[in-house]
C-alpha positions in Angstrom: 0.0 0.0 0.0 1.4 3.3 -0.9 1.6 6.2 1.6 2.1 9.7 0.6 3.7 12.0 3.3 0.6 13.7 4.3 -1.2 10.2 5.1 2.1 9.5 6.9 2.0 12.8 9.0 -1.8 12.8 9.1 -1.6 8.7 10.5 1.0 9.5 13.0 -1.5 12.3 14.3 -4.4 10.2 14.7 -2.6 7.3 16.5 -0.7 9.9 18.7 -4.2 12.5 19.4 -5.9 8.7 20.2 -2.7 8.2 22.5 -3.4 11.3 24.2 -6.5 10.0 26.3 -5.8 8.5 29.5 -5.6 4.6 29.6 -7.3 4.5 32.7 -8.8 6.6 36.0 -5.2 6.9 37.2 -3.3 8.2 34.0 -3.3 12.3 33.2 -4.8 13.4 30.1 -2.5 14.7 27.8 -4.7 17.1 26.6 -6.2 18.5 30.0 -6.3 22.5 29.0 -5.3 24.5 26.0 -1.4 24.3 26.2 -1.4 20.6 26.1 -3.3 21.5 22.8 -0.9 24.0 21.7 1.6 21.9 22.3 0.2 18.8 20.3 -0.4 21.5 17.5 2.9 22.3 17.9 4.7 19.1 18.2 2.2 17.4 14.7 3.6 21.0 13.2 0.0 21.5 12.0 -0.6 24.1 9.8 -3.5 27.0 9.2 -4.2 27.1 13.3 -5.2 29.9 14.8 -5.4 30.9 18.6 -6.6 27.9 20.4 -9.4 28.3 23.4 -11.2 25.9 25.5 -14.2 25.1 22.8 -11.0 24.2 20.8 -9.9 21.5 23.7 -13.3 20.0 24.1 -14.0 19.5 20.8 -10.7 17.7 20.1 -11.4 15.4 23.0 -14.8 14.8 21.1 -13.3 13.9 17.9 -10.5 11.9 19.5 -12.9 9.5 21.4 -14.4 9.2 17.6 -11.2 8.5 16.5 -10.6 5.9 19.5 -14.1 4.4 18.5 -12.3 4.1 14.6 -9.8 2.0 16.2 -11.8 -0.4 18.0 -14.0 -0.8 15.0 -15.3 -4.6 14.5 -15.1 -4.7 11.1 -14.9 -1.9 8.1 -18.3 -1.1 7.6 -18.6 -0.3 10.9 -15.3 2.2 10.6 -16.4 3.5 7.7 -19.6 4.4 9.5 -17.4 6.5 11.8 -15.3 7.8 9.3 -17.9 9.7 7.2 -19.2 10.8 10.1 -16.0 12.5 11.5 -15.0 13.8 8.2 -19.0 14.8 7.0 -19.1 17.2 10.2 -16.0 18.9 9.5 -16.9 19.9 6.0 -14.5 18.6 4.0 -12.6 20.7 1.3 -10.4 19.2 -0.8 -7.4 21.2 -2.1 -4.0 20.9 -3.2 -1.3 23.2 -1.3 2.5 23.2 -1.5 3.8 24.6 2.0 6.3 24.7 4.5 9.1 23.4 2.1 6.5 20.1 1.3 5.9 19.6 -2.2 2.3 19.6 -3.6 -0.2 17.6 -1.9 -4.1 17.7 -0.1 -5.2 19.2 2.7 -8.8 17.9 3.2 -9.7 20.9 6.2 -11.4 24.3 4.4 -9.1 27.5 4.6 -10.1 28.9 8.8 -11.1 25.7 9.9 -11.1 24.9 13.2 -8.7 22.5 14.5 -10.9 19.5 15.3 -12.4 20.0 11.9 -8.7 20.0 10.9 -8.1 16.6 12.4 -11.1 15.3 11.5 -10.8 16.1 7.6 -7.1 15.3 7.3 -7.3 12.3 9.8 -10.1 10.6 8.9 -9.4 11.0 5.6 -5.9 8.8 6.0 -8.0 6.4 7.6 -10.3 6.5 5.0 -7.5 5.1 2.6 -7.0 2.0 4.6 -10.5 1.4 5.1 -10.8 1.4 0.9 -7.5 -0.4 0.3 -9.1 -3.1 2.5 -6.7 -2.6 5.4 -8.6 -1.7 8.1 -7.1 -4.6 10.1 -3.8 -2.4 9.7 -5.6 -0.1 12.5 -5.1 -1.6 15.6 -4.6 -1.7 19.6 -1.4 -2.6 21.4 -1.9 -6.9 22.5 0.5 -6.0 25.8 -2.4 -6.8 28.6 -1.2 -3.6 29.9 -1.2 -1.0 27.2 -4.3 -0.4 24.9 -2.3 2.4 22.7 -3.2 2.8 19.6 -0.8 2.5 16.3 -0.8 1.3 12.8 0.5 -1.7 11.5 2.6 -0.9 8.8 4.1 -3.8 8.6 4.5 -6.1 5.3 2.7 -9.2 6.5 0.5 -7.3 8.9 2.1 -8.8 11.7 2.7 -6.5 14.3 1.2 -7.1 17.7 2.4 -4.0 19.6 2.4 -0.3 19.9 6.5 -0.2 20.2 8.4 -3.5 20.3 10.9 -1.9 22.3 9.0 -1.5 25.5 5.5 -3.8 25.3 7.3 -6.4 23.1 10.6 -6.5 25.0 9.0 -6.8 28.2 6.5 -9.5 27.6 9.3 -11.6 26.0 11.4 -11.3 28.7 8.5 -12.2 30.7 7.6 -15.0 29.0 11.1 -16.4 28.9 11.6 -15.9 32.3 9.0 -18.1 33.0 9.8 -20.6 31.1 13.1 -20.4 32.7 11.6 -21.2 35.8 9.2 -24.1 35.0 12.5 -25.5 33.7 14.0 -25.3 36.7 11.5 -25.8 38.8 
């Protein structure tokens, strides 16, 4: 499947704004007032995004449970269903832009838009593209029993099992050889 930059930039968005809500009653919100917004902004280096205020911040949180409900989709129908929601409210307007140094490509967000119709447009539309390439599977949720991140599995056989295979991978490996270790030994 072939990725373009801006479904690259506007994937690793949606998997890190999905990332952003706590895992459980215990973990911070990432996004808990307007400079953890500004700084997400910031950090995706989203363009054509004004002054950010706290009707900004809730409805990013909206669209990001939307997003989370993408994720855990049973089937692609049912993310599809999602999808055109998400991308139908932001009002969608296609249009080819060359900024920033980036050669031409689409921004799906109307010129002024707000930033949750931003991320919707952009966002759901890279999601969008897996759901029509038939790859919805490719969205997924981290198989560590302790972690439920989001990520997408760009893998080539559609393998991968968990968000980073550095930390959830590595430890339940090391986990599950230490236990067979010990039932050796034992």
């Amino acid at each position: 499947m072939l990725i373009t930059h801006d479904t690259r930039c506007a994937l690793d968005t949606v998997v890190d704004l999905v990332n952003t809500a706590p895992e459980d009653d215990t973990a911070p919100d990432a996004l808990s007032d307007v400079a953890g917004l500004e700084n997400f902004v910031r950090s995706h280096k989203m363009s054509d995004v004004g002054v950010l205020s706290e009707f900004d911040l809730s409805a990013v949180r909206r669209i990001r449970g939307r997003f989370a409900a993408v994720f855990a989709a049973p089937d692609a129908r049912a993310a599809a269903t999602l999808i055109n929601e998400l991308v139908a409210a932001a009002g969608t307007t296609p249009r080819l832009t060359d900024h920033d140094g980036y050669d031409w490509h689409v921004h799906y967000f109307a010129p002024g838009a707000s930033v949750a119709d931003h991320l919707a447009a952009d966002c759901g539309m890279a999601l969008a593209f897996f759901v029509v390439a038939g790859e919805q599977e490719r969205l997924r949720r981290c198989e560590a029993p302790d972690c439920r991140r989001a990520f997408v599995d760009l893998s080539r056989n559609r393998s991968r099992r968990y968000c980073d295979s550095r930390t959830c991978g590595n430890r339940l490996h090391v986990a599950a050889y230490r236990a067979r270790r010990k039932e050796a030994a034992g």
